[in-house]
N, C-alpha and C positions, 0 to 999 in steps of 0.2 A: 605446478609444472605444466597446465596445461594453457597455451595461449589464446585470449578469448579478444574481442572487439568490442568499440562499442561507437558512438557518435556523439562528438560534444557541438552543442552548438551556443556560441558565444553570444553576447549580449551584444544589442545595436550600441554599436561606437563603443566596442570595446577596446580600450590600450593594452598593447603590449606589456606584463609586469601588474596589471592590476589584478589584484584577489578578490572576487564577487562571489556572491550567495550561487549553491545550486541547486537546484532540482532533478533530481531521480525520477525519471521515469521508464520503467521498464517491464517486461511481460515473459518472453521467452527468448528468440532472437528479433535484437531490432539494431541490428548493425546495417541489413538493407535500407534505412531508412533515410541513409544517405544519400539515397536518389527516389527518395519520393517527398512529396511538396503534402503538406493536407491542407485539407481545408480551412477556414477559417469556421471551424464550428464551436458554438458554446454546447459541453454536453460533459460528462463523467470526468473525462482528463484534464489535464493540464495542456490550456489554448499554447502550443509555443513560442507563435508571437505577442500573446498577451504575457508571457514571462519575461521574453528576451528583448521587449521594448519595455521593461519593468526595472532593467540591471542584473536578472538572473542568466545564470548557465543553463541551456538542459542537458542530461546527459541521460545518452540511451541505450546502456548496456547488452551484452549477452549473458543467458545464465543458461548454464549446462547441468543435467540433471545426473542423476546418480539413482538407480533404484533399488529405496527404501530409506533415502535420505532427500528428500526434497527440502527439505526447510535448511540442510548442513550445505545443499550444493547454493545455494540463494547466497547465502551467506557468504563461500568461498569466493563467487563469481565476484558479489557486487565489492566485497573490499577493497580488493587488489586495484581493481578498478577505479575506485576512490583515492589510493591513493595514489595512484597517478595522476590524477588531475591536480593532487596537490603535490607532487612532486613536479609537475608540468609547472607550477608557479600559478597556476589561474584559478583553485579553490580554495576560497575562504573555511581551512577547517574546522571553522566555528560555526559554520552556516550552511550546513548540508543538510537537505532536506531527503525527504523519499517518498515519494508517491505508488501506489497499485489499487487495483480493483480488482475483482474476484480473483482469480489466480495469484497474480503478483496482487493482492490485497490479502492473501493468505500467507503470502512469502512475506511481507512488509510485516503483517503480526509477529512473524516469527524471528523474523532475521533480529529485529529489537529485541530480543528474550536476549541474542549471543554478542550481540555489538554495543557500544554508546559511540560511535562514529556519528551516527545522524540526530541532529539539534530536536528535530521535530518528523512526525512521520505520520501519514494519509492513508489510511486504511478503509479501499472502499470493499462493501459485500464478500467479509473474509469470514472461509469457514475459520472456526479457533481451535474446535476440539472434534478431532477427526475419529474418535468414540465413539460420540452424540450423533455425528453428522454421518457415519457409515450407513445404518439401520433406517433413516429416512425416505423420500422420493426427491425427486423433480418436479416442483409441483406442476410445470408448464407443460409437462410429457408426459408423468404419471413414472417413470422411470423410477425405480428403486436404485439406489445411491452408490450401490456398492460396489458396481463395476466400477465406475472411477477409480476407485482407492485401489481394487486389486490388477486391474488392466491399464486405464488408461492417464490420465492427465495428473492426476495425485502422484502416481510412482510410486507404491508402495511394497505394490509385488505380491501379497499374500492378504488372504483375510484375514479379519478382525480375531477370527476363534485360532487361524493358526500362527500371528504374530503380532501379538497385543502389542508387544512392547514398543514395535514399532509406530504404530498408533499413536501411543503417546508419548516419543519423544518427538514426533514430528507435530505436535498440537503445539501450538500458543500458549493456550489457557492455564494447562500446568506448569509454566515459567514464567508467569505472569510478576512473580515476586522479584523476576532479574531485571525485567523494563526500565529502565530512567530515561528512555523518550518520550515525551510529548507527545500525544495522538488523539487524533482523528479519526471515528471511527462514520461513516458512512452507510446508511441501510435503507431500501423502501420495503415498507411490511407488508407487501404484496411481490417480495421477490420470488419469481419461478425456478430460478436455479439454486441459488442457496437461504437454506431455511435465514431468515433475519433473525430469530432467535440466537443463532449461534454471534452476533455482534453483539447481542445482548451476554451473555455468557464471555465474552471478553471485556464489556464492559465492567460488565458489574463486579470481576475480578479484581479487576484492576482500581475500582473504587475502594473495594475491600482493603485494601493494600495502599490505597492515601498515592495511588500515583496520578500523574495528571493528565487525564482522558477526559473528551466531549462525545458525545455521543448525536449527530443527527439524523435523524428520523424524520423521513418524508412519507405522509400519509399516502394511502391508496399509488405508490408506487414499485414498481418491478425493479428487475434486477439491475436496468439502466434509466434512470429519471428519461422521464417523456413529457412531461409538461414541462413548457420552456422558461414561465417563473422558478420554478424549482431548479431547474439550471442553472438557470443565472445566479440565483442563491446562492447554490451551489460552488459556481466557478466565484462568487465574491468572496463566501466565506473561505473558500480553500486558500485561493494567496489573502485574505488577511491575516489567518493561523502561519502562515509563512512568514509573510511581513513582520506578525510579532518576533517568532521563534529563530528567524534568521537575521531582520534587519534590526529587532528592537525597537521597533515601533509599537504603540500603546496597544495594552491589551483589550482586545474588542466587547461590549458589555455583553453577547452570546457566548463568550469564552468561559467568564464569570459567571455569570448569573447564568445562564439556560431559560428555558422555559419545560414546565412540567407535560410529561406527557397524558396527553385526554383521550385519543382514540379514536374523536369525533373532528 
């Protein structure tokens, strides 16, 4: 009942009546975004002219929060949303993607626990189980963790000792068994803001469980890749997991096979 925005932006020489793949990208409000231009940078996101000179839509929601429901307001926001674009005529409902990183890469784990709307879904630097992740630091600050969750950007409202429950219905990890999206999970093991371990802990869940997760792992990097091979990696492997999971294009042999992790 509440009315929210968002920004689509179509694909170069798009027709009127055509239904093309789209991409989710969203954080908190990015309705503004209609009057800002970015750069043309390789780095965490998704490039919008490397999508939208691709055949893809972006679409760039608002999501409104609710305290002590963060993961339910994510959810409510991004559907409605969705499906207007497909009731607009211009999303392919077979081919919707969703992208986030630390924030909305926390939203993106969770929102797949209550949806199968999106084909395939980009999970970069997401806490999963906000339990584990309470009792922590910052390691870049030395900040103990716990203010977020009871003050500021988690939404939560109340400690872990006065409202567990809350904890964890708003965790990923424990609904890991509802998933049937495809994902991507994103981490560098020298992240400052969220422990990389907790990507680990949704991964390995969700292995558990025979569902279909990759897990990348970029050595000696932070919370946002800074060597610019690792980027580029980065920006390659994301739309090809797209390409597969939206256009049906062949599955890439990093998807399959992997490479083991060594540490060194």
């Amino acid at each position: 009942g509440k009315p929210l925005q968002g920004v689509l932006i179509k694909p170069a020489n798009y027709k009127e009546g055509d239904r093309v793949p789209v991409v989710v990208y969203y954080y908190r409000f990015f309705s503004q975004r209609r009057y800002e231009f970015n750069q043309m940078k390789v780095n965490h996101r998704p490039n919008f002219p490397f999508y939208t000179s691709n055949g893809y839509a972006i679409f760039l929601p608002d999501v409104k929060f609710t305290i002590g429901r963060p993961g339910d307001s994510a959810t409510e926001s991004l559907v409605p949303g969705i499906q207007k674009l497909i009731d607009m005529g211009v999303a392919d409902e077979n081919a919707i993607g969703l992208h986030g990183h630390s924030w909305s890469g926390y939203q993106t784990a969770f929102v797949v626990t209550q949806t199968d709307v999106f084909k395939a879904a980009v999970s970069g630097a997401p806490v999963s189980n906000m339990t584990s992740a309470y009792s922590g630091i910052r390691l870049g600050t030395g900040l103990a963790r716990q203010f977020q969750y009871e003050m500021t950007q988690s939404r939560i409202g109340a400690s872990l000792f006065e409202k567990p429950e809350l904890y964890i219905e708003n965790s990923p990890v424990f609904y890991a068994d509802r998933i049937n999206t495809p994902m991507l999970i994103q981490f560098g093991d020298v992240d400052e803001a969220v422990p990389w371990q907790q990507g680990i802990e949704l991964y390995l869940a969700m292995k558990r469980l025979n569902k279909e997760v990759v897990f990348l792992q970029y050595l000696g990097e932070p919370h946002h890749l800074k060597q610019y091979p690792n980027k580029v990696d980065y920006t390659l492997k994301m739309m090809q997991y797209f390409d597969h999971h939206l256009k049906g294009i062949k599955k890439y042999d990093w998807i399959t096979q992997g490479e083991a992790y060594t540490g060194d």
